[in-house]
N, CA, C and O atoms as a MOPAC input file, in Angstrom:
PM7 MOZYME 1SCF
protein

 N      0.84100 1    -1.18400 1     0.00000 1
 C      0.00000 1     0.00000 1     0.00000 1
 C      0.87800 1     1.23700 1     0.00000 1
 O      1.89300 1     0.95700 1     0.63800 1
 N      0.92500 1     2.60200 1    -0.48600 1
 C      1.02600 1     3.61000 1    -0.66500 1
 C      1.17900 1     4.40300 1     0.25000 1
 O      1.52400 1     3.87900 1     1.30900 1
 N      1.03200 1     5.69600 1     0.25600 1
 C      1.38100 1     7.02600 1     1.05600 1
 C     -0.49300 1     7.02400 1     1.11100 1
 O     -1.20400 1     6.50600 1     0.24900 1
 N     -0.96900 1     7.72600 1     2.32300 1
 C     -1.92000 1     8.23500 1     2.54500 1
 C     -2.37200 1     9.22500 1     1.67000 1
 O     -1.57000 1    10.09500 1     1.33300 1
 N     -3.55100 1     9.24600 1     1.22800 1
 C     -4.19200 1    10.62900 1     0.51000 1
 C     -4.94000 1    11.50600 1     1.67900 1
 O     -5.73500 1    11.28000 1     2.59200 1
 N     -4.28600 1    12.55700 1     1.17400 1
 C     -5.09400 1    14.15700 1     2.19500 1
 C     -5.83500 1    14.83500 1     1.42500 1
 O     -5.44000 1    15.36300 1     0.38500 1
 N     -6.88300 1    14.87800 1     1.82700 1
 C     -7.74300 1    15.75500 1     1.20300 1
 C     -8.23100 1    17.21000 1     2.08400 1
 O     -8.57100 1    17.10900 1     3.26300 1
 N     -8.22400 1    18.06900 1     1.62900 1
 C     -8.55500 1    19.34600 1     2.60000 1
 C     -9.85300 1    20.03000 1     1.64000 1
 O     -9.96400 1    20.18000 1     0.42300 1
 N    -10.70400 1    20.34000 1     2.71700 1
 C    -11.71400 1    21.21100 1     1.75000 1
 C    -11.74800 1    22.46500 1     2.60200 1
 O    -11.09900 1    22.31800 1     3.63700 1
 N    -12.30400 1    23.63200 1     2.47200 1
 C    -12.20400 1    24.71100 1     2.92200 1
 C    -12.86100 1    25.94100 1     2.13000 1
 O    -12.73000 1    25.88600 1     0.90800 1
 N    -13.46200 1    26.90200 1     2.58600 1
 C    -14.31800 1    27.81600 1     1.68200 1
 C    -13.34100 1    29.40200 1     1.41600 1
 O    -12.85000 1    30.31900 1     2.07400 1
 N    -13.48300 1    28.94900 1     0.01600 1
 C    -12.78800 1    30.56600 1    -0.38400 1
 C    -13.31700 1    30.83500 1    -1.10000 1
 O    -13.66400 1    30.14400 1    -2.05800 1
 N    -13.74700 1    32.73900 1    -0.72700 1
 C    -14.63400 1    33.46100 1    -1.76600 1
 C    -16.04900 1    33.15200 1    -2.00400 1
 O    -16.64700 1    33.46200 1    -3.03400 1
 N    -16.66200 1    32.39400 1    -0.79700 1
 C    -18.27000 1    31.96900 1    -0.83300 1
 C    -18.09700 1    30.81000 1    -1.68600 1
 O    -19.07200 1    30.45000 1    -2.34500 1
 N    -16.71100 1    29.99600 1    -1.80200 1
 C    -16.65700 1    28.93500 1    -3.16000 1
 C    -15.98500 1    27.56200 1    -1.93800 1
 O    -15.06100 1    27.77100 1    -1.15100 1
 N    -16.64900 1    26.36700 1    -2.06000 1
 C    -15.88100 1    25.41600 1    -1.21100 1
 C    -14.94700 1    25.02400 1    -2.59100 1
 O    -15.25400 1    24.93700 1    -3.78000 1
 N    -13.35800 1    24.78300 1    -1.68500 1
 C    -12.41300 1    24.57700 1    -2.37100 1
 C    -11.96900 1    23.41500 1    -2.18100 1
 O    -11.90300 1    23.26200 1    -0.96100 1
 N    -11.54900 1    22.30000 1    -2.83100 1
 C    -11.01200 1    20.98400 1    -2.79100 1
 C     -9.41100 1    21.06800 1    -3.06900 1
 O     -8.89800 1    21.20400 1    -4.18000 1
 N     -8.81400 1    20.97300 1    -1.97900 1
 C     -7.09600 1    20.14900 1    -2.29800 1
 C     -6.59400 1    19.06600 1    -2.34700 1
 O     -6.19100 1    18.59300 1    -1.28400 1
 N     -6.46300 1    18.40200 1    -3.40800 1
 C     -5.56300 1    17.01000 1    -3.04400 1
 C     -4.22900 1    17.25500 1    -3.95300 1
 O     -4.25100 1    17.44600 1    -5.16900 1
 N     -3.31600 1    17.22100 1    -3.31000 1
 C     -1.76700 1    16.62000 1    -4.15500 1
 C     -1.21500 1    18.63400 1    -4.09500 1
 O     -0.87500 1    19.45200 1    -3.24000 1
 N     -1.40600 1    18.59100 1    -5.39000 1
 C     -0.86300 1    19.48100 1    -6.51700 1
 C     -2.06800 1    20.27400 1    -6.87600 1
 O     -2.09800 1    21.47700 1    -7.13500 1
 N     -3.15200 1    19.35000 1    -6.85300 1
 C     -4.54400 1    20.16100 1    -7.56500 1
 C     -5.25800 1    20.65500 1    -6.36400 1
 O     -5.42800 1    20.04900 1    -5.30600 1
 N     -5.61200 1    21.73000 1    -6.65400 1
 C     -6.58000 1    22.99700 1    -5.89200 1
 C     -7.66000 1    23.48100 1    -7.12600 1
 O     -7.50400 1    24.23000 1    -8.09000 1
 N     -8.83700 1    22.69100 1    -6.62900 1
 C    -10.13100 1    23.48600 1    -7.79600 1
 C    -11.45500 1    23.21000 1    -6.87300 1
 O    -11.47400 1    22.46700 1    -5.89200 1
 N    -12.59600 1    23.98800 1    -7.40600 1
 C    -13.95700 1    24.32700 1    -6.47500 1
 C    -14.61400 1    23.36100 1    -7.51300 1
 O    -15.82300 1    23.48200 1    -7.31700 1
 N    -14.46500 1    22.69300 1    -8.25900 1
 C    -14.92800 1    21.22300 1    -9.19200 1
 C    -14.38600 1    19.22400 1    -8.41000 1
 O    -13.42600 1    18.45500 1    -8.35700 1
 N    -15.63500 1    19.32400 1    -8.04500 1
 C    -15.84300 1    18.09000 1    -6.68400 1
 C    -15.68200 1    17.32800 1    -8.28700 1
 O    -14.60900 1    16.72400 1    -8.29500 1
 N    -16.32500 1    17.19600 1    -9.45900 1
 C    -15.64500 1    15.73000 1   -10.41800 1
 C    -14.26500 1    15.44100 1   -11.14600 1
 O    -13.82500 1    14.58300 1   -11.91200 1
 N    -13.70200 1    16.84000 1   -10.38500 1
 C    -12.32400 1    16.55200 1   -10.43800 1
 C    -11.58800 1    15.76600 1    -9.73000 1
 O    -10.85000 1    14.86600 1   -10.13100 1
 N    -11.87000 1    16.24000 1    -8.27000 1
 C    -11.31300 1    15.58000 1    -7.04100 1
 C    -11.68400 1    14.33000 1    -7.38600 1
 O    -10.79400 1    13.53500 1    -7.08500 1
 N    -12.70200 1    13.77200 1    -7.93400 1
 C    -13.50100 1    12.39300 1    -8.02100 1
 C    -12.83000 1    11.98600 1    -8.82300 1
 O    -12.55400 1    10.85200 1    -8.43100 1
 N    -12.50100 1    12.10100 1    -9.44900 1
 C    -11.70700 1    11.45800 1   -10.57700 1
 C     -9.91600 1    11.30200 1   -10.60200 1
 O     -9.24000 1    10.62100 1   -11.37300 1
 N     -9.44700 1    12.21400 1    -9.44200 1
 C     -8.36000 1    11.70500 1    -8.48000 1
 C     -8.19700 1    10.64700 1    -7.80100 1
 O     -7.28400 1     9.82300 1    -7.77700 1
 N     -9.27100 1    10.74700 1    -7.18400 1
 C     -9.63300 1     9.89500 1    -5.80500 1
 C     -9.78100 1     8.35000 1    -6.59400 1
 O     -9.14500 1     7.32800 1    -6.33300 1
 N    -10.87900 1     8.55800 1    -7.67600 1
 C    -10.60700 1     7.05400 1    -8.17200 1
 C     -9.18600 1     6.17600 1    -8.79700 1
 O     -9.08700 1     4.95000 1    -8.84700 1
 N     -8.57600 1     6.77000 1    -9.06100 1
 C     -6.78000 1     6.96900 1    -9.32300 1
 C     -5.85600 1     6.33200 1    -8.34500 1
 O     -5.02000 1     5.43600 1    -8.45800 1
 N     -6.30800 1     7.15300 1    -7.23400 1
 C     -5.36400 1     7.00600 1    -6.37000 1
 C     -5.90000 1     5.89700 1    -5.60900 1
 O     -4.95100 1     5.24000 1    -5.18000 1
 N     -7.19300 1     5.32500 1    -5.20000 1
 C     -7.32500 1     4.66700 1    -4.70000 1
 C     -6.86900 1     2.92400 1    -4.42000 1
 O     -6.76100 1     2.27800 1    -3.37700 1
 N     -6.68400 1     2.57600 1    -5.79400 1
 C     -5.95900 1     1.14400 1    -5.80800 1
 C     -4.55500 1     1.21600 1    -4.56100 1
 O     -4.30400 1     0.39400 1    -3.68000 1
 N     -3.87800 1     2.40800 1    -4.87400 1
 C     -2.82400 1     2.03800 1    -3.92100 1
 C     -2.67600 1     3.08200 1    -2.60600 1
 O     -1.53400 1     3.36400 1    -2.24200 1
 N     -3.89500 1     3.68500 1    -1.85400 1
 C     -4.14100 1     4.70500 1    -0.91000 1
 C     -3.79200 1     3.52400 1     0.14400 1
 O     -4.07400 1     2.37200 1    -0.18800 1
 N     -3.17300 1     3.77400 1     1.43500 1
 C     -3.27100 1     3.45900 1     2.83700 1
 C     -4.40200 1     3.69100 1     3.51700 1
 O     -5.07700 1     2.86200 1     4.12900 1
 N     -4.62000 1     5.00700 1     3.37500 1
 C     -5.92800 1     5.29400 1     4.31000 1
 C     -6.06900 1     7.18000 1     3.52900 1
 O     -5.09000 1     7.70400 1     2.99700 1
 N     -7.14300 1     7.74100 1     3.61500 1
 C     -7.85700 1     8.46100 1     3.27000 1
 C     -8.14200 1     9.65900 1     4.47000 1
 O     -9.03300 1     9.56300 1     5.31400 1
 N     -7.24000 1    10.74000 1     4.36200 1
 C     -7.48200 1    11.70100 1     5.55500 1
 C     -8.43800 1    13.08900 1     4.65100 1
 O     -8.14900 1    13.59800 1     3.56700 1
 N     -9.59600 1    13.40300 1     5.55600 1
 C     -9.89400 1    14.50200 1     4.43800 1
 C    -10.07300 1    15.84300 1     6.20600 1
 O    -10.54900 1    15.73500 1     7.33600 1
 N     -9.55200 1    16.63300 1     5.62400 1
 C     -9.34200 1    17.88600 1     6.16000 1
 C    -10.83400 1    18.54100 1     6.05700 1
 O    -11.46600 1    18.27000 1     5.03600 1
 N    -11.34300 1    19.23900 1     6.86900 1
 C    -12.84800 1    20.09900 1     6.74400 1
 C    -12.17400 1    21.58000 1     7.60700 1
 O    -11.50800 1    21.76400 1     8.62600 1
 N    -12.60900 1    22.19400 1     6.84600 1
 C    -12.57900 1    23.90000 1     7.59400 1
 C    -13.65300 1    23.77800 1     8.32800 1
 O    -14.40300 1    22.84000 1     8.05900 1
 N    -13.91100 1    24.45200 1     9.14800 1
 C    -14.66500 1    24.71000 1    10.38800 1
 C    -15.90200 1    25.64200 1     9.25000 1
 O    -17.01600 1    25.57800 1     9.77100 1
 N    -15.92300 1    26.15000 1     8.38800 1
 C    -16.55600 1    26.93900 1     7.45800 1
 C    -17.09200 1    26.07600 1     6.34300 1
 O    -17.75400 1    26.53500 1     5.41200 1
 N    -16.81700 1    24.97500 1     6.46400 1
 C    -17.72600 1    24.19600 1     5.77900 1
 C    -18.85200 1    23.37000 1     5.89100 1
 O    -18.63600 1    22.26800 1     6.39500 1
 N    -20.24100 1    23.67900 1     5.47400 1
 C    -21.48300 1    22.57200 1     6.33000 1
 C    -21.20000 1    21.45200 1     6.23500 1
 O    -20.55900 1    21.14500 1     5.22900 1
 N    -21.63500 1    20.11500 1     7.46400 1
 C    -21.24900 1    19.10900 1     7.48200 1
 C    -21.89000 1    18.71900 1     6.71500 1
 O    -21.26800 1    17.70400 1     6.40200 1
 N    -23.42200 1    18.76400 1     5.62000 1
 C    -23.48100 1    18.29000 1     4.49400 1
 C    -22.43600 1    17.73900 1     3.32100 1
 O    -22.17000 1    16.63200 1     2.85200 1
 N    -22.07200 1    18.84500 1     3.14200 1
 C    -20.64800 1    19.10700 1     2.18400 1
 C    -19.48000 1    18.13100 1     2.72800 1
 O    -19.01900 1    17.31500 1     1.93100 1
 N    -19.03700 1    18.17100 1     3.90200 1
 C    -18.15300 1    17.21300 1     4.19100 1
 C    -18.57800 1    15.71500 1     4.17200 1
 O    -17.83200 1    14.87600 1     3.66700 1
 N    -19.46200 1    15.46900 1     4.57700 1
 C    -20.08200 1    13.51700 1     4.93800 1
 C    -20.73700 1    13.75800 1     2.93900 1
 O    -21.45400 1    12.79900 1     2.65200 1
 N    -20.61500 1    14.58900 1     1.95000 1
 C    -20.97900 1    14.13500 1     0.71500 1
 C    -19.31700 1    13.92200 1     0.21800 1
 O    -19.12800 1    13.02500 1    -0.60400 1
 N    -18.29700 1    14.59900 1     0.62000 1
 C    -17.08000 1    14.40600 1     0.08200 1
 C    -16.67700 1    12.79500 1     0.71100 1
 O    -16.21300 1    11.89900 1     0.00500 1
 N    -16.97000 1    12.67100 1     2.19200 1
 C    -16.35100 1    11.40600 1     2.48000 1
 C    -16.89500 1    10.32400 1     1.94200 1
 O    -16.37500 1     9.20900 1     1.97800 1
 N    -18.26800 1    10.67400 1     1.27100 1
 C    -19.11500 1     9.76100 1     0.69100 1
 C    -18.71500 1     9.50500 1    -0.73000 1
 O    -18.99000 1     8.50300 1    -1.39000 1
 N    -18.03500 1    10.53700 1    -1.10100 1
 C    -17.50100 1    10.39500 1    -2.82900 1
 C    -15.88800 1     9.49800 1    -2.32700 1
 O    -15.63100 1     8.41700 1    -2.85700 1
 N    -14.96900 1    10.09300 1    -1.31900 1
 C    -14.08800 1     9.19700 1    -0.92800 1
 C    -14.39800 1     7.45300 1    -1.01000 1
 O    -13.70800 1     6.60000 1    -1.56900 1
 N    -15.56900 1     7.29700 1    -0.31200 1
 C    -15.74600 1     5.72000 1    -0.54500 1
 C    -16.26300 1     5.30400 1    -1.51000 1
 O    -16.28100 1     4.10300 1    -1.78100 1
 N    -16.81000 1     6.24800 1    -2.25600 1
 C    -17.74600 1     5.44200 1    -3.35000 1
 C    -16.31900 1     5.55600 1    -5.03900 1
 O    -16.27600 1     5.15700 1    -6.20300 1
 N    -15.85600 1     5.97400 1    -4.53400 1
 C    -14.36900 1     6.11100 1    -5.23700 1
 C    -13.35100 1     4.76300 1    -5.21400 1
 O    -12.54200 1     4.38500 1    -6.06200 1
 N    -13.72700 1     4.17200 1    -3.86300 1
 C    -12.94700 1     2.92000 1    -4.11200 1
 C    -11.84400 1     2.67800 1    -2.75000 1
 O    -11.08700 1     1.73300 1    -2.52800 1
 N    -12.16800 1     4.28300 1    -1.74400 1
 C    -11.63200 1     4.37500 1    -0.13500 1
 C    -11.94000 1     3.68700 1     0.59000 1
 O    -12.97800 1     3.89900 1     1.21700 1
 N    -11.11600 1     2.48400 1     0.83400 1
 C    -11.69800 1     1.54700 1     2.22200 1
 C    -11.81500 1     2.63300 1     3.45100 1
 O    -12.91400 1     2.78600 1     3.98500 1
 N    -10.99600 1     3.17200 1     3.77100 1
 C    -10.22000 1     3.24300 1     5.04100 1
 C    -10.45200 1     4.97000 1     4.82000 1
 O     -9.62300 1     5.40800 1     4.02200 1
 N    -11.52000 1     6.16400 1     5.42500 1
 C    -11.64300 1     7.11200 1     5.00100 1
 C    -11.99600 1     8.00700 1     6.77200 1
 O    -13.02600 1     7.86000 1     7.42900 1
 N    -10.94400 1     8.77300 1     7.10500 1
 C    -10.83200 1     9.45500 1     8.12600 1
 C    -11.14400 1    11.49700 1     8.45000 1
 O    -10.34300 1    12.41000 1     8.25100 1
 N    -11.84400 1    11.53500 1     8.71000 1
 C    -12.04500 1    12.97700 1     8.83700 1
 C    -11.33700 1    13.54900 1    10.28000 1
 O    -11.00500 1    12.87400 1    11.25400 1
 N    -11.22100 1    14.99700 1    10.09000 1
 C    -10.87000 1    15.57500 1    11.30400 1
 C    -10.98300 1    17.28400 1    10.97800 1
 O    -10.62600 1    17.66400 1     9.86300 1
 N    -11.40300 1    18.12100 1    11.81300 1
 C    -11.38100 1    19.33500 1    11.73600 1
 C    -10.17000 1    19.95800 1    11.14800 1
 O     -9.12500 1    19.34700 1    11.37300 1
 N    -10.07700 1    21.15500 1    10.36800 1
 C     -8.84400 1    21.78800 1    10.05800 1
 C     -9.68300 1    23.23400 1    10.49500 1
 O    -10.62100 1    23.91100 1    10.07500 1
 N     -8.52000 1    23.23400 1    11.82800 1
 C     -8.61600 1    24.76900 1    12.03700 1
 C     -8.02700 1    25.55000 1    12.17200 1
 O     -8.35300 1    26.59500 1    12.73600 1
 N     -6.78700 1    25.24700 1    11.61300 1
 C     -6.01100 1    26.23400 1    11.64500 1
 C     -5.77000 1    26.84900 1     9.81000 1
 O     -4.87200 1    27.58000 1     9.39100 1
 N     -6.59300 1    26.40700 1     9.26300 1
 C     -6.84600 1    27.18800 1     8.61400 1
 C     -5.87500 1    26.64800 1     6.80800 1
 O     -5.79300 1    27.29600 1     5.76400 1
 N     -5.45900 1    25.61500 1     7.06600 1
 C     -4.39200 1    25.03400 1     6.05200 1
 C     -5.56900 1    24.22100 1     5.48200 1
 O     -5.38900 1    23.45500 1     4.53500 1

């Protein structure tokens, strides 16, 4: 198995923003189409939430995490703002 995937979401400009890797875009079938990529060889699945994001939005990202092919998919607050 691989290096862990991080995912961070966070709202900029009234826009929720998705980070994984290298790529930074406010287009969730992008990230999706990462996530299915990376998944054959992911460890485990960390996704970052800003405190500024509704937990709708987050439990639909962790939900695209598994339906992507994430066994192993972990959330935790990001508040400091990264």
């Amino acid at each position: 198995m691989g290096e862990p995937v991080i995912l961070t979401i966070s709202a900029e400009g009234g826009f929720v923003t998705y980070e994984l890797g290298e790529v930074k875009t406010q287009r969730l079938p992008e990230i999706k189409a990462l996530l299915s990529r990376l998944a054959p060889t992911a460890k485990q699945t960390f996704v970052k939430v800003g405190g500024d994001i509704p937990f709708q939005e987050a439990l639909d990202v962790i939900s695209t995490c598994k339906l992507c092919g994430h066994s192993s998919v972990a959330w935790f607050p990001n508040d400091n703002g990264q």
